[in-house]
C-alpha positions as CSV (number, residue, x, y, z in Angstrom):
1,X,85.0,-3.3,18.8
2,X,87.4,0.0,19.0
3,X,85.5,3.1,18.5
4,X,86.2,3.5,14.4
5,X,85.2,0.2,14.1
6,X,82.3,1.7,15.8
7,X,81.5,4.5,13.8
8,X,82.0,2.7,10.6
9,X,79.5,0.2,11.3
10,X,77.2,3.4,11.7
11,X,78.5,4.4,8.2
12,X,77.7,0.7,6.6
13,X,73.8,0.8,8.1
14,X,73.4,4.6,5.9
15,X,75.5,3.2,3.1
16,X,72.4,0.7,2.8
17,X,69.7,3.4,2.6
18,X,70.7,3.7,-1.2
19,X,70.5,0.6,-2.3
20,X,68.7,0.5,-5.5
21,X,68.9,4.3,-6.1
22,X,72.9,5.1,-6.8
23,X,73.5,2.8,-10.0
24,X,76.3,2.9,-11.6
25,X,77.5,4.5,-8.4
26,X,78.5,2.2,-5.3
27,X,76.5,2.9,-2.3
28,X,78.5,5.1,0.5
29,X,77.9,6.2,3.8
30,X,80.1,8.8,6.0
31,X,79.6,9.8,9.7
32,X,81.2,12.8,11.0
33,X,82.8,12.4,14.4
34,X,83.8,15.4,17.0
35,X,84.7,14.6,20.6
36,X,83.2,10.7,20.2
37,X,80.1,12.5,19.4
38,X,78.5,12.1,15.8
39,X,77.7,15.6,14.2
40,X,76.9,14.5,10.8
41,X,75.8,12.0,8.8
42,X,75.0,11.4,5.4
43,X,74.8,8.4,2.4
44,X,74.5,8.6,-1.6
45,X,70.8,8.8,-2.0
46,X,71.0,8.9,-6.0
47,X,73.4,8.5,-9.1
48,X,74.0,12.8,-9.8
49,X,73.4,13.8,-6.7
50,X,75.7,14.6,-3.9
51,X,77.9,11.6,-2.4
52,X,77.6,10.8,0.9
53,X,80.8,13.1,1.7
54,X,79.1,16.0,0.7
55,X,75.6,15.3,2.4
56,X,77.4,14.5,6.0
57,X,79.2,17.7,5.7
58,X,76.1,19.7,4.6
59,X,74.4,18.2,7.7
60,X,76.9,19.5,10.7
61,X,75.5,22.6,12.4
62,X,78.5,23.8,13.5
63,X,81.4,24.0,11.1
64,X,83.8,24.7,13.2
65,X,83.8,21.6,15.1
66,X,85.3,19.9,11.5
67,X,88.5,20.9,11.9
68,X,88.6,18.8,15.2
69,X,86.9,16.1,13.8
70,X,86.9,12.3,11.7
71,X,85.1,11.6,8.9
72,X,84.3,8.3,8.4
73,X,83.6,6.8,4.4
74,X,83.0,3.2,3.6
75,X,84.4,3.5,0.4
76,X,87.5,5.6,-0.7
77,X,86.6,9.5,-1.3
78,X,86.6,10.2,-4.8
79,X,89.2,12.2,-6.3
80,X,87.7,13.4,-9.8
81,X,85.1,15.7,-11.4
82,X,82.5,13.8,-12.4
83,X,78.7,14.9,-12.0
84,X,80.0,16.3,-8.7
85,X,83.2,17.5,-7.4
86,X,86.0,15.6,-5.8
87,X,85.1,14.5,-2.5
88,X,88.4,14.8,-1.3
89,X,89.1,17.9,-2.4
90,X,85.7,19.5,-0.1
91,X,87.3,17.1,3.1
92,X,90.6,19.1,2.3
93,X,88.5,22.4,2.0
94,X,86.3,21.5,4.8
95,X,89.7,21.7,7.3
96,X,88.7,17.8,8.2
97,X,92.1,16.8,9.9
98,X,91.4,12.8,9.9
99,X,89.6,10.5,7.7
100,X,89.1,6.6,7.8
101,X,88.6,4.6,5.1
102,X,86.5,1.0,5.0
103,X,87.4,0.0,1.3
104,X,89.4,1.6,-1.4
105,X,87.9,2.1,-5.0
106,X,88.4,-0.1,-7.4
107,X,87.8,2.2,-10.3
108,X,90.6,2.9,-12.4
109,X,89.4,6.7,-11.9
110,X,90.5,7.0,-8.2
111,X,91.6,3.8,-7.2
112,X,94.1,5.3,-4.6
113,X,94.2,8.5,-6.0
114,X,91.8,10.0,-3.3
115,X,93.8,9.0,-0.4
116,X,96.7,10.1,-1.7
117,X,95.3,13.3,-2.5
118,X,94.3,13.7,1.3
119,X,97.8,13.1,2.8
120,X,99.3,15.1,0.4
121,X,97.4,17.9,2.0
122,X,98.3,17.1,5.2
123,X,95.4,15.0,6.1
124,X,95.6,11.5,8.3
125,X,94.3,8.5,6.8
126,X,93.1,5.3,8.1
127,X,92.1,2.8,5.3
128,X,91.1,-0.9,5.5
129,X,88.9,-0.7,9.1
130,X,85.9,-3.3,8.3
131,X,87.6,-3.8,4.8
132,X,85.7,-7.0,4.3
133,X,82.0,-5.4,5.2
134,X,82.6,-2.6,3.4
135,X,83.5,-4.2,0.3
136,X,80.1,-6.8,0.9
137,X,77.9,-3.2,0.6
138,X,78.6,-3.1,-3.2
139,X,79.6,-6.6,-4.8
140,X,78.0,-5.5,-8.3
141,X,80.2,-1.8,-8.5
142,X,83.3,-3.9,-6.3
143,X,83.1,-6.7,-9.0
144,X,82.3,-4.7,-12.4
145,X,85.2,-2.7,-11.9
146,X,87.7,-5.2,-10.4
147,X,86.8,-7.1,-13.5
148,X,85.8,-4.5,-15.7
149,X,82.7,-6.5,-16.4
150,X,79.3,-6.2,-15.8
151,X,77.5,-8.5,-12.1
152,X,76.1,-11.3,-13.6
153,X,72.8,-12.7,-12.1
154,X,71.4,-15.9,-13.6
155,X,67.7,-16.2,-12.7
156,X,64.9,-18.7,-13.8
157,X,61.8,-20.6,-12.4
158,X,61.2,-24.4,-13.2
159,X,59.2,-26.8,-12.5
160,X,59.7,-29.8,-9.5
161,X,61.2,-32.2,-11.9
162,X,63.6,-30.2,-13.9
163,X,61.4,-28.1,-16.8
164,X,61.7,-24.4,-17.5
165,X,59.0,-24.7,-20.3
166,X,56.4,-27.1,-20.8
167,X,54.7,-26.0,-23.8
168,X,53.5,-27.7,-26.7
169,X,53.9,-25.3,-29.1
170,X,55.4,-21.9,-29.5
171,X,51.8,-20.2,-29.7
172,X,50.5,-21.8,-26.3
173,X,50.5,-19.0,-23.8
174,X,54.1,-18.8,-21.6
175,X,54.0,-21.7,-18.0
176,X,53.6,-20.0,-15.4
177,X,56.1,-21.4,-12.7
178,X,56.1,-17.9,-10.4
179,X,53.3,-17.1,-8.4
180,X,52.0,-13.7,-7.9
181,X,54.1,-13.0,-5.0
182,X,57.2,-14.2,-6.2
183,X,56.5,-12.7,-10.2
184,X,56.2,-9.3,-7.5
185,X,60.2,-10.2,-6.5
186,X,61.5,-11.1,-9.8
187,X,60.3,-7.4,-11.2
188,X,61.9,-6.0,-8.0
189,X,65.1,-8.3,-8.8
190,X,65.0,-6.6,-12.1
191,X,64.8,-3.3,-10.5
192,X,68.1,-4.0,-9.0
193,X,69.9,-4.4,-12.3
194,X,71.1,-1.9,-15.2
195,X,70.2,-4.6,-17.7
196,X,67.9,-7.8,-18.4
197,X,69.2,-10.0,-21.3
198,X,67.6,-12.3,-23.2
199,X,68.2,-15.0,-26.3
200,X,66.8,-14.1,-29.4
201,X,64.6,-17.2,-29.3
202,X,62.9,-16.1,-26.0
203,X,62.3,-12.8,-27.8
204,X,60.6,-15.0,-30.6
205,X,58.4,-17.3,-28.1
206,X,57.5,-14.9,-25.3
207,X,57.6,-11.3,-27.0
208,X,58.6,-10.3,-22.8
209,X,58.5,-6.4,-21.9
210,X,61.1,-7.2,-19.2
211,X,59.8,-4.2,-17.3
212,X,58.8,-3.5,-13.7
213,X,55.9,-2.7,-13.5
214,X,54.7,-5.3,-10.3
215,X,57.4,-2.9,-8.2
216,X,58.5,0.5,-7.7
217,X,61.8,1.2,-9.7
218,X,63.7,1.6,-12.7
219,X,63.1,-1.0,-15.6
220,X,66.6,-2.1,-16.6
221,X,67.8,-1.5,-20.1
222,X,66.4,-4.6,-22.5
223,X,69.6,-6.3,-23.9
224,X,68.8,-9.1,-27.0
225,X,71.4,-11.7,-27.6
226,X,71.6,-14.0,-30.7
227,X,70.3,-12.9,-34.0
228,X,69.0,-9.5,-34.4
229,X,67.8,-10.4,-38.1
230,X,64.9,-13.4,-35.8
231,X,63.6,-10.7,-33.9
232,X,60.1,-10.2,-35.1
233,X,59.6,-5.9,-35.6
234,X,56.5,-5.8,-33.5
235,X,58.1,-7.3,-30.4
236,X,57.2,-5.2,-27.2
237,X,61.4,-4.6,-26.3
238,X,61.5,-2.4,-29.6
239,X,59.1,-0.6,-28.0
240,X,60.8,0.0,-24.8
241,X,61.7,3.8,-23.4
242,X,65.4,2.9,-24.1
243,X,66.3,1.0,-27.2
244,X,67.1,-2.9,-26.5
245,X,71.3,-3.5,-26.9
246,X,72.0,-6.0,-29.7
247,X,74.6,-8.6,-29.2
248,X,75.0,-10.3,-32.1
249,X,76.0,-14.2,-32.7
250,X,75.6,-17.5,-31.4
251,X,75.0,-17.3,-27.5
252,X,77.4,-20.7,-26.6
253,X,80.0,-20.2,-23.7
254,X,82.2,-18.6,-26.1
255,X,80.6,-15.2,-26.6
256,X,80.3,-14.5,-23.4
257,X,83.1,-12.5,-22.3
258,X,83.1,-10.7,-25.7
259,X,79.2,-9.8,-24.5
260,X,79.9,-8.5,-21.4
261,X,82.7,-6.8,-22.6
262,X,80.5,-4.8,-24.5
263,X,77.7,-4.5,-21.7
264,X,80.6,-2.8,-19.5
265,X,81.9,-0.5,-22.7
266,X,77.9,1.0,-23.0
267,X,78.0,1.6,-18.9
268,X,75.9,-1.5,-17.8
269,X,77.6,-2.6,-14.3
270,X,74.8,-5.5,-13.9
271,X,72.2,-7.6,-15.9
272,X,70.2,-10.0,-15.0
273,X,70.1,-13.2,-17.1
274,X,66.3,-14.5,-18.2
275,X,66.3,-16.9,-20.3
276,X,66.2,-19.0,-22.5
277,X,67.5,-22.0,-21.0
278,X,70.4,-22.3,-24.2
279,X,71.7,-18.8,-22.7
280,X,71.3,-19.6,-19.2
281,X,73.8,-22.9,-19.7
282,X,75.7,-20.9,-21.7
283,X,76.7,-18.6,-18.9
284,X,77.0,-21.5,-16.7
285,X,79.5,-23.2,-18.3
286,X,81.7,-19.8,-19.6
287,X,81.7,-19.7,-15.4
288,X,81.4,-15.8,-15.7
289,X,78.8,-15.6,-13.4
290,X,78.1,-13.7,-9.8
291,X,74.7,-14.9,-8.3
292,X,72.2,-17.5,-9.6
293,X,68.2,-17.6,-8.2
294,X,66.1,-20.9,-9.3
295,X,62.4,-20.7,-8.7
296,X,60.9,-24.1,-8.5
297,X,57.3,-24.9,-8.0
298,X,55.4,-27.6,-6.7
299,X,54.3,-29.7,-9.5
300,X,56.0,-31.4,-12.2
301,X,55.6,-30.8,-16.0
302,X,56.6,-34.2,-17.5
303,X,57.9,-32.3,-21.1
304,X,59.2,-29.6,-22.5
305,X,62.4,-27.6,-22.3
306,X,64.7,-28.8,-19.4
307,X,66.3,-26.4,-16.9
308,X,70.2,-25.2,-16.9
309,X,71.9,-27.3,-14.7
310,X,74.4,-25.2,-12.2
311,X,76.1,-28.9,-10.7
312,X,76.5,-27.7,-7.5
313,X,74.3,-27.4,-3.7
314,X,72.4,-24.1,-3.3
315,X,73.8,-21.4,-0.7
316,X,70.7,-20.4,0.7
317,X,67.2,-21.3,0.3
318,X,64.1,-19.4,1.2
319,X,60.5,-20.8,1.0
320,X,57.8,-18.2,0.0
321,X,54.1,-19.6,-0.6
322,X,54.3,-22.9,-2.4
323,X,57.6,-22.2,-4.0
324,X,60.9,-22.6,-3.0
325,X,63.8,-19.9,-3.9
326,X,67.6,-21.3,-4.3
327,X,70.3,-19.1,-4.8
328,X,74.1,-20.2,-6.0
329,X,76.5,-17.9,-4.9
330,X,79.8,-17.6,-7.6
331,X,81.2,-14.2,-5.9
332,X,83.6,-14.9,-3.1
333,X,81.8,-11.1,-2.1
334,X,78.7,-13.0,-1.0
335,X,78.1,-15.4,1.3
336,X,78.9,-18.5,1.4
């Protein structure tokens, strides 16, 4: 490992601190380097708050070792005014003589435009040192803006032989795959996303809140695909801090490009998939999807609604109480 590889991976672990917090902002850390010795560090804590650029220079005592110094950035410095300054502009103003980059930005905004801005001034630029790790930090901002679409996480609990709803009728009470544990995860999962969408028809059956509140974080904006003329009036998502998006029509493979096409057009860079099961397949076989997670407990139901079917080995698995957790990776950003 040479010594910026070194310093980057120092970058990566604060880039991490943010996760959860910086939506729809990537998360980004930068170390400030003088004489091999670190004299400033900082990450994105928070979508509107300063970037990590601006936090590692607020945190060097003594400004005049910058203009002997290397800043280090996982992704690209930005290069326009958006809630904050350019970040490029304050390492030109900051007399920072060398800068190395882990990933450029894929957003049409800078996208190149902040290194260029640097070595216009005069600055030295390294880019693509841990290219690959720094890109892995933020596969829902690297995705939604390669693809100017929104991450796509499919997620769903079952039973042991294949059901995702073993009611009788519509009025019996929801089956109850997750246990408390897991349910905990699943509202942190959602806490991790901009959006939740759902069919129309789950709306109907399970009247959902799609909120968090079994973890500590933001509930992601209801989104209600299908119908909006089957949605019952006194549904709890109509009730929800921020009004439920409506995407209307029939939710078959079809619609789902013109869906997330207007997910990413309202600012949504994620949403997580609920159910039902129609919407779930739906998704599966448009193929636009990023990460899947199946919950599947340990008895069988013997009727009702049968799962989605993703035809194809689970990456990873993780056992937690009873249940077991798959997850179907179709992101060349994650693992494999």
């Amino acid at each position: 490992m040479n010594i910026d590889q070194r310093f980057m991976r120092r970058a990566i672990e604060l880039a991490r601190h943010g996760l959860g917090n910086t939506s729809p902002n990537p998360m980004v850390g930068a170390v400030i380097v003088s004489n091999g010795t670190i004299i400033g560090e900082g990450y994105h804590r928070r979508c509107g708050e300063g970037h990590a650029e601006v936090n590692a220079v607020a945190s060097v005592n003594d400004k005049s070792l910058l203009k002997d110094s290397t800043i280090y950035v996982t992704l690209e410095p930005c290069s326009h005014y958006g809630k904050t300054p350019p970040c490029s502009k304050l390492i030109i103003d900051s007399d920072i003589p060398r800068v190395v980059v882990g990933s450029t930005d894929p957003n049409e905004k800078v996208s190149g435009r902040g290194i260029n801005m640097l070595r216009e001034a005069g600055v030295e630029v390294i880019t693509g040192v841990l290219e690959k790790e720094c890109k892995a930090i933020n596969p829902v901002f690297m995705t939604a803006h390669s693809y100017r679409r929104p991450w796509v996480t499919l997620k769903w609990a079952q039973s042991s032989d294949g059901y995702i709803d073993s009611r009788l009728s519509p009025s019996d009470p929801p089956t109850m795959f997750s246990s408390p544990l897991t349910k905990a995860l699943t509202h942190r999962l959602r806490s991790l996303h901009d959006a939740i969408m759902v069919g129309s028809g789950t709306v109907r059956a399970d009247n959902p809140a799609l909120d968090v509140r079994e973890w500590h974080g933001s509930s992601p904006r209801p989104v209600i695909a299908g119908h909006s003329g089957s949605v019952p009036q006194d549904c709890r998502l109509l009730d929800s801090p921020v009004a439920p998006i409506m995407l209307e029509g029939n939710p078959g493979p079809g619609a789902i490009k013109d869906y997330l096409a207007a997910l990413f057009s309202e600012g949504i860079t994620s949403v997580l998939v609920e159910g039902g099961a129609r919407l779930l397949q739906s998704f599966i076989e448009s193929g636009i999807w990023d990460l899947a997670r199946v919950e599947t407990a340990p008895f069988h139901a013997c009727r009702g609604v049968k799962s989605p079917v993703l035809g194809r080995l689970p990456d990873r698995q993780l056992k937690i109480g009873d249940n077991q957790l798959y997850y179907f990776s179709n992101n060349p950003l994650l693992w494999r």
